[in-house]
MARDRENMAR-519564 format. One line per field, with one value per atom (N, C-alpha, C, O): residue in three letters; x, y, z; atom name; chain. Coordinates in steps of 0.2 Angstrom, whole numbers, plus 5000, padded with zeros to 4 digits. Layout:
<nodes>
residu <- c(ALA	...)
u <- c(X	...)
v <- c(Y	...)
w <- c(Z	...)
atome <- c(CA	...)
chaine <- c(A	...)
</nodes>
This chain:
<nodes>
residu <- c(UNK	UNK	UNK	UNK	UNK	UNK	UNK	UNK	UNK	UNK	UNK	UNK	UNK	UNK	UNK	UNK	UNK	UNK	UNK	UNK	UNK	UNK	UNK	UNK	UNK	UNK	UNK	UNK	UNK	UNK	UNK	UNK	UNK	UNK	UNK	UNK	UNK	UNK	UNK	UNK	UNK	UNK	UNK	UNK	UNK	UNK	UNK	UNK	UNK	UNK	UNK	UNK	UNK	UNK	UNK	UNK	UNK	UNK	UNK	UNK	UNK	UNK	UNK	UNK	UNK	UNK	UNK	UNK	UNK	UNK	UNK	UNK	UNK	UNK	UNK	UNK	UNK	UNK	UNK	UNK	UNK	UNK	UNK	UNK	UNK	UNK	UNK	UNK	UNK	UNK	UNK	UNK	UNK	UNK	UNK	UNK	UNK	UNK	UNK	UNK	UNK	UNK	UNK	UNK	UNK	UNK	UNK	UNK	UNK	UNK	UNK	UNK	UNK	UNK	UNK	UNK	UNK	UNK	UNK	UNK	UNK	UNK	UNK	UNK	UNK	UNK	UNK	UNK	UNK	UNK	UNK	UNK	UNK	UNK	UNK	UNK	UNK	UNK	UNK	UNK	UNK	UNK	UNK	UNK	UNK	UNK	UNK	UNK	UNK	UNK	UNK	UNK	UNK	UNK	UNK	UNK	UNK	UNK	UNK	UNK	UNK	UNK	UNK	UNK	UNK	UNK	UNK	UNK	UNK	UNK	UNK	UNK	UNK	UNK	UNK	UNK	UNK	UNK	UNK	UNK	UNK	UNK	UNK	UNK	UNK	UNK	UNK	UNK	UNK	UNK	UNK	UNK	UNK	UNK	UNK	UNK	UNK	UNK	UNK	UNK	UNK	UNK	UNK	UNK	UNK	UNK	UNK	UNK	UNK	UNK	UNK	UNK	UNK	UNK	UNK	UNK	UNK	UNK	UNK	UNK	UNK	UNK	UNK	UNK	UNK	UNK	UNK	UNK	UNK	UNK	UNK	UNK	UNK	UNK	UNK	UNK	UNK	UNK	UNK	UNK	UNK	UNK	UNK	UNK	UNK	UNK	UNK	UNK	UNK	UNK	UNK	UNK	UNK	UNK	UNK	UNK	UNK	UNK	UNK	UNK	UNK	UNK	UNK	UNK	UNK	UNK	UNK	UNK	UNK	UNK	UNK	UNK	UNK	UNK	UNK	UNK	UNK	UNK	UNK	UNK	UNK	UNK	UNK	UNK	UNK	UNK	UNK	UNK	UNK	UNK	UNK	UNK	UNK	UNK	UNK	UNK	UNK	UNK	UNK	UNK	UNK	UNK	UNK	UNK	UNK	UNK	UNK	UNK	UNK	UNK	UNK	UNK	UNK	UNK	UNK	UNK	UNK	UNK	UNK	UNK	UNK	UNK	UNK	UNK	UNK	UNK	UNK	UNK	UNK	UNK	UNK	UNK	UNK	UNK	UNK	UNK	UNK	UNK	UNK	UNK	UNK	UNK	UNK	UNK	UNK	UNK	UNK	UNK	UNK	UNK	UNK	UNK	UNK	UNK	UNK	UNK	UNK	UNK	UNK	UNK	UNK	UNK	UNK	UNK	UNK	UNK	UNK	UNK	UNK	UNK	UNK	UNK	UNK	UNK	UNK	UNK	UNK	UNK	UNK	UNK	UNK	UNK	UNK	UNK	UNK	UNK	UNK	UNK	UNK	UNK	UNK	UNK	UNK	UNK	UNK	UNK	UNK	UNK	UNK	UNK	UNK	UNK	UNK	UNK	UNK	UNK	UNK	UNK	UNK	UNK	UNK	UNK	UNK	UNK	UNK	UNK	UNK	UNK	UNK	UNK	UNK	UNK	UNK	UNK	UNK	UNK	UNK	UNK	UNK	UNK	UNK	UNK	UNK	UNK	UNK	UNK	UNK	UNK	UNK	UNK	UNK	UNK	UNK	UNK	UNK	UNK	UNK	UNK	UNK	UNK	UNK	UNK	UNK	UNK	UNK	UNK	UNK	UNK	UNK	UNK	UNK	UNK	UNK	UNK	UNK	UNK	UNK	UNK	UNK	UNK	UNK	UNK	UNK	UNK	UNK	UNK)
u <- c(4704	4706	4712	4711	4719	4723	4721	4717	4724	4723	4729	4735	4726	4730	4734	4730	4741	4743	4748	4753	4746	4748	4752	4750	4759	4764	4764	4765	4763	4764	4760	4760	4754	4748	4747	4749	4745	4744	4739	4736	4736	4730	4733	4730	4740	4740	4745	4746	4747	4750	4753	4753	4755	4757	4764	4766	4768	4777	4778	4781	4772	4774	4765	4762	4764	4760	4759	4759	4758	4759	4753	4747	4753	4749	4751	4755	4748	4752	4758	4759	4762	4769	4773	4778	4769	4771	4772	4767	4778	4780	4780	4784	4775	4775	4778	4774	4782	4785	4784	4786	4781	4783	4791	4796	4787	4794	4797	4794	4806	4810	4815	4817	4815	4819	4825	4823	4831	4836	4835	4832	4838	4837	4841	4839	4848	4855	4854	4858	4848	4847	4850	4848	4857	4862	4868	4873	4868	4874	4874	4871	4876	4877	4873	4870	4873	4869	4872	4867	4878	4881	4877	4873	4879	4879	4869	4866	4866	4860	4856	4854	4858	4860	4859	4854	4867	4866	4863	4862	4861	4857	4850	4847	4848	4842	4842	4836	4846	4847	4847	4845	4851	4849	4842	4840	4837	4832	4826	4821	4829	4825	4828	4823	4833	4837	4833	4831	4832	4828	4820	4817	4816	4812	4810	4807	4815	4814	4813	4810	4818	4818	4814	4814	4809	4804	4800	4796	4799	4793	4797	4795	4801	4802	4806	4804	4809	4811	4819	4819	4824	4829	4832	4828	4838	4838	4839	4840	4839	4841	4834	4833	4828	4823	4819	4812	4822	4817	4817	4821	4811	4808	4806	4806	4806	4804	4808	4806	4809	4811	4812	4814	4808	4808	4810	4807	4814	4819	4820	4823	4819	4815	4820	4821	4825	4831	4828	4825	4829	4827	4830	4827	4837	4841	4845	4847	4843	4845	4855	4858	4858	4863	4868	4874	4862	4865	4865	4868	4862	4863	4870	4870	4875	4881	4882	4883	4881	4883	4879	4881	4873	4867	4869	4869	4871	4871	4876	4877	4882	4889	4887	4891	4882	4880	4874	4874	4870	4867	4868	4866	4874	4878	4879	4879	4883	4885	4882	4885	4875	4870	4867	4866	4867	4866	4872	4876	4871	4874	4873	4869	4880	4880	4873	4872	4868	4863	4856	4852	4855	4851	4847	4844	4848	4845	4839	4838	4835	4826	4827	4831	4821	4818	4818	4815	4821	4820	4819	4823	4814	4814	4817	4818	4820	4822	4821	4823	4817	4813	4815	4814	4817	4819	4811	4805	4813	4804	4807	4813	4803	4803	4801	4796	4804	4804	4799	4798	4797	4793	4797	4794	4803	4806	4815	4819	4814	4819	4826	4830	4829	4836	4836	4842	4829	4831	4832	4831	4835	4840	4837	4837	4835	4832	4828	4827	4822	4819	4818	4821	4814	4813	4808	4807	4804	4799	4801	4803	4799	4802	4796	4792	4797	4792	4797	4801	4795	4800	4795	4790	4798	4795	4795	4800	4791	4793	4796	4794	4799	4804	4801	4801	4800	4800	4795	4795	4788	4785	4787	4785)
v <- c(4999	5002	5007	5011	5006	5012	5019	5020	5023	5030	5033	5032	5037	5040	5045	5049	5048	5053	5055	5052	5062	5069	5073	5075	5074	5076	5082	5082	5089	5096	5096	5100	5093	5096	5100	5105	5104	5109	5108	5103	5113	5113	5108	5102	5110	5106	5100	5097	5098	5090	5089	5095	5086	5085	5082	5077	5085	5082	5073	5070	5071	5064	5062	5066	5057	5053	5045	5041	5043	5039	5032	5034	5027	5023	5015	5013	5012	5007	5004	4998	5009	5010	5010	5006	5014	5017	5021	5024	5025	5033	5033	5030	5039	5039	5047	5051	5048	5056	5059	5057	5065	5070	5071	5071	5072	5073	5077	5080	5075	5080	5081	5077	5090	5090	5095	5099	5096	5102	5111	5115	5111	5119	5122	5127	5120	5123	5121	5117	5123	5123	5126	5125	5130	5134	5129	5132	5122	5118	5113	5115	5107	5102	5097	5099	5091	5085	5082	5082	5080	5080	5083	5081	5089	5095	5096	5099	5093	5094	5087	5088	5081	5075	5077	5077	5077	5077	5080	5077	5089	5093	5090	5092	5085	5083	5079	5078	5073	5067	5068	5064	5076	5076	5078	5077	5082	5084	5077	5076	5072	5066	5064	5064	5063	5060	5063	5060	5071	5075	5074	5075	5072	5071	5063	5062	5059	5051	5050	5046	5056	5057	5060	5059	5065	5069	5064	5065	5056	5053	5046	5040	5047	5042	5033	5027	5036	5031	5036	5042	5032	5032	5028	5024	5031	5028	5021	5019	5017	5009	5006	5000	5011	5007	5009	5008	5012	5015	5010	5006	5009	5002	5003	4998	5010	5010	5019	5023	5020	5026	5025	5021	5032	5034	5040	5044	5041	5045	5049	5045	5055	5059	5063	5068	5064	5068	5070	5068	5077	5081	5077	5076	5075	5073	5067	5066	5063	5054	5056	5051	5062	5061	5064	5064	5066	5066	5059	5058	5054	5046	5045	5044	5044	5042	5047	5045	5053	5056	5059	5063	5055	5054	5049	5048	5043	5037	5037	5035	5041	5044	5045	5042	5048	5050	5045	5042	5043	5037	5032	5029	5031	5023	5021	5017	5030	5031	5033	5034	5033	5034	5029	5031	5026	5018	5012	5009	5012	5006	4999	4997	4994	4990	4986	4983	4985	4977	4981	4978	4985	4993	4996	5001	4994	4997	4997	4992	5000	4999	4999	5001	4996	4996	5002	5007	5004	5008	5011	5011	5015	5016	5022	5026	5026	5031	5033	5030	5038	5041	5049	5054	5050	5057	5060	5058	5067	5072	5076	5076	5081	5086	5089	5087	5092	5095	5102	5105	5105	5111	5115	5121	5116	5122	5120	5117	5123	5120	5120	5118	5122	5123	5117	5115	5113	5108	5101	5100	5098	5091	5084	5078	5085	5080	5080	5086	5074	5075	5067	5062	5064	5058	5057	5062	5053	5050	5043	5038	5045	5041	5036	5039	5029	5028	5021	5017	5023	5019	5016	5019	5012	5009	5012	5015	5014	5017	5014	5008	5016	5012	5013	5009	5020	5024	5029	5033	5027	5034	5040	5045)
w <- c(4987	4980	4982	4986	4979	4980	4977	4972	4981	4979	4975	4976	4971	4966	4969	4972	4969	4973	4968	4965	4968	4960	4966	4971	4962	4966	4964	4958	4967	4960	4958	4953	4959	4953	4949	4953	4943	4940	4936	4937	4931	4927	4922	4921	4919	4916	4914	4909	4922	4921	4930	4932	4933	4938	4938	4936	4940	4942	4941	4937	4946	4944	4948	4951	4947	4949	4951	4946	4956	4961	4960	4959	4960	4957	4959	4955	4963	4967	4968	4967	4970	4973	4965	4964	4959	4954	4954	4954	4953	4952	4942	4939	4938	4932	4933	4935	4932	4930	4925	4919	4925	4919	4916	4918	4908	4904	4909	4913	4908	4910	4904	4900	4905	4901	4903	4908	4902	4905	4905	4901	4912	4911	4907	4904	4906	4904	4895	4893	4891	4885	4879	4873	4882	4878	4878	4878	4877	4877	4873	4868	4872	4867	4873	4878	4869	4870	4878	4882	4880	4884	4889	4893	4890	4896	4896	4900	4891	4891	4899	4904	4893	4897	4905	4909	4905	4913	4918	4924	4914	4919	4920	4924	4913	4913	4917	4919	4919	4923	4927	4931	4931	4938	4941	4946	4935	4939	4939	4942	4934	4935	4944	4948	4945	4952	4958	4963	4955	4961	4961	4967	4956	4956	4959	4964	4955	4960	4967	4970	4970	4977	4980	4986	4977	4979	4981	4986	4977	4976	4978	4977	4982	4988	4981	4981	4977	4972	4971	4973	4968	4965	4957	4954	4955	4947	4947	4941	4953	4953	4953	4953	4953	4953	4947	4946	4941	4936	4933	4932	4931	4927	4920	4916	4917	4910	4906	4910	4904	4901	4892	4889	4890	4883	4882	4886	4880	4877	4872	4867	4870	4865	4863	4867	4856	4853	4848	4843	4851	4843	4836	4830	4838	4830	4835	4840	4830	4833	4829	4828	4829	4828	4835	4836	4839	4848	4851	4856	4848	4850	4854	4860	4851	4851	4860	4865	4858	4864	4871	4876	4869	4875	4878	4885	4874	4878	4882	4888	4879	4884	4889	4894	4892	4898	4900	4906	4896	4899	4902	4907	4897	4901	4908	4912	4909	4915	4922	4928	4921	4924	4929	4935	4927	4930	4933	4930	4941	4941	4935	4931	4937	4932	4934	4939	4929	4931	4934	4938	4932	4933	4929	4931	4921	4918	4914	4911	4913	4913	4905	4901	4905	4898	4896	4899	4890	4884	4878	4874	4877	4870	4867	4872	4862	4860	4853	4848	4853	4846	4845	4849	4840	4837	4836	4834	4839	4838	4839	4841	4838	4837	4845	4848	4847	4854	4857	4851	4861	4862	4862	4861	4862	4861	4858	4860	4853	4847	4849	4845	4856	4858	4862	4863	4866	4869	4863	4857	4867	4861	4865	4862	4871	4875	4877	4879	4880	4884	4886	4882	4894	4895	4897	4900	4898	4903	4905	4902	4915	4917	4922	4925	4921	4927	4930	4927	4935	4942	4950	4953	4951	4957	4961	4961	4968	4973	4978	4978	4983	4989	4995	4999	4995	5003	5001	4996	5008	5007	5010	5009)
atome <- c(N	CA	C	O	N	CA	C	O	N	CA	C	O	N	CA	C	O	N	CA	C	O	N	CA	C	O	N	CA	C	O	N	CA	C	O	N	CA	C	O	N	CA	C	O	N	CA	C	O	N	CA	C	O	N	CA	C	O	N	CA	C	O	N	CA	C	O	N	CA	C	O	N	CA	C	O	N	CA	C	O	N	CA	C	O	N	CA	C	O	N	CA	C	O	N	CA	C	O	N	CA	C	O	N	CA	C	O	N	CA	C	O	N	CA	C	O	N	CA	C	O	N	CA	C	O	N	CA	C	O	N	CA	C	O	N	CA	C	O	N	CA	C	O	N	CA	C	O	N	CA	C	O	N	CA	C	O	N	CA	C	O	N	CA	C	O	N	CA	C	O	N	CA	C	O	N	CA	C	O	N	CA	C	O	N	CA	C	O	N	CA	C	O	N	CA	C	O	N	CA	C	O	N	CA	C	O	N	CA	C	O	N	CA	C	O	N	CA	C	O	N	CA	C	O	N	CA	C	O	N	CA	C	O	N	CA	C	O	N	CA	C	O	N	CA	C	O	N	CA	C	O	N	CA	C	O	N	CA	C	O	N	CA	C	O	N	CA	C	O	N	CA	C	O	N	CA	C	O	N	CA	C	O	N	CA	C	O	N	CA	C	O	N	CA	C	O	N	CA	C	O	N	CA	C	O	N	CA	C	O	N	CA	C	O	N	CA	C	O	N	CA	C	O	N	CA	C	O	N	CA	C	O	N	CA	C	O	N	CA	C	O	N	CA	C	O	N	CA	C	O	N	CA	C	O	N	CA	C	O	N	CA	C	O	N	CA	C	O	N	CA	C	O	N	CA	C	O	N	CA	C	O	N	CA	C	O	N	CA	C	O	N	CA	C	O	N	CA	C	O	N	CA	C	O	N	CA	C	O	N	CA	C	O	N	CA	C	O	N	CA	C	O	N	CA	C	O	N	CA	C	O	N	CA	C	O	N	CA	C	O	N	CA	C	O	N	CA	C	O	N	CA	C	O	N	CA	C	O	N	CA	C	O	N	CA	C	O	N	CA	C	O	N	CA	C	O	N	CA	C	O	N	CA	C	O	N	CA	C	O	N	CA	C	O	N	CA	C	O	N	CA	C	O	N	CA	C	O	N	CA	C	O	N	CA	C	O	N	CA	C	O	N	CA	C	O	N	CA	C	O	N	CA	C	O)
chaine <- c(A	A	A	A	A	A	A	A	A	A	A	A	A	A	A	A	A	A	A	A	A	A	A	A	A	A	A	A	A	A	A	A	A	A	A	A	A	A	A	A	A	A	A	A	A	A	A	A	A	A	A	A	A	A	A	A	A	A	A	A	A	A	A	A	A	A	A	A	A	A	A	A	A	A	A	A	A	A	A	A	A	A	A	A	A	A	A	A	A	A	A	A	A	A	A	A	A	A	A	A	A	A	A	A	A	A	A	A	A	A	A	A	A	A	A	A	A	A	A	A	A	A	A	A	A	A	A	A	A	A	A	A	A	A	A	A	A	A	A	A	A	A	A	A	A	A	A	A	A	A	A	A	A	A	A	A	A	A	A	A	A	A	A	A	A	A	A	A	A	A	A	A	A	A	A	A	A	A	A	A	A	A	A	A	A	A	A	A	A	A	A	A	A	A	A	A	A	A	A	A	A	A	A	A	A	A	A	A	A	A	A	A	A	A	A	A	A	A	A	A	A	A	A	A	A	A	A	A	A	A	A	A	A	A	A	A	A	A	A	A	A	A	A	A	A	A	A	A	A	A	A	A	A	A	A	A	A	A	A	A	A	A	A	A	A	A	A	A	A	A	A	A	A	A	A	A	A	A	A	A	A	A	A	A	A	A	A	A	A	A	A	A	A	A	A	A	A	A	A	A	A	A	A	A	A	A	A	A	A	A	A	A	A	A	A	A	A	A	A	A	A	A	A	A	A	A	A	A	A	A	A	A	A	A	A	A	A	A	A	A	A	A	A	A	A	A	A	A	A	A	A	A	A	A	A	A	A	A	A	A	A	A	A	A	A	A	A	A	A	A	A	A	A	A	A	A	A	A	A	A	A	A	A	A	A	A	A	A	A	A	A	A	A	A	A	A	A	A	A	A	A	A	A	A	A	A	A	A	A	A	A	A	A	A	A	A	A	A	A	A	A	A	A	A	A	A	A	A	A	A	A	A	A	A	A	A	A	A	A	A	A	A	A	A	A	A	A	A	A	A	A	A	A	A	A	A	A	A	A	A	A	A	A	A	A	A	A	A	A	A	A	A	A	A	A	A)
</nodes>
């Protein structure tokens, strides 16, 4: 039977969690919460990129991601950054739903799960 391996643990959720060469990551959401949709984006895809790497995976191997806008009228300019996020022939299944966020200045959030590569 594999074992389950919780990256960061805390009380109340773990960074990402490991599960037959599955990487399931916690929401990520940006630190630089004082900007537009764009500059959210990006700051938020790189700590997705640091996380994948902490957990021995990269963005060429994310397998699923849902994507969470406060207001579906940052669409147009999330995807701006999304698109470019990804080699071409690299992109994982996605879903993308407007909610309401934990804290009203963030505009995104993702949850990511990805294959692992390298322990």
């Amino acid at each position: 039977m594999s074992e389950i391996t919780r990256v960061t643990p805390g009380v109340r959720m773990s960074k990402a969690t490991i599960f037959n060469g599955v990487a399931y990551l916690c929401g990520q959401v940006p630190d630089n919460s004082d900007c537009g949709i764009k500059d959210q984006a990006r700051n938020m895809l790189e700590k997705v990129d640091a996380l994948l790497k902490e957990v021995g995976s990269d963005r060429n191997h994310v397998l699923s991601v849902i994507v969470y806008l406060r207001d579906m009228k940052d669409f147009a300019g999330f995807n701006s950054v999304w698109d470019t996020w990804f080699e071409e022939g690299h992109a994982p299944a996605r879903a993308c739903v407007e909610t309401r966020l934990a804290r009203p200045e963030l505009l995104c959030e993702v949850s990511v799960t990805a294959a692992v590569i390298a322990k």
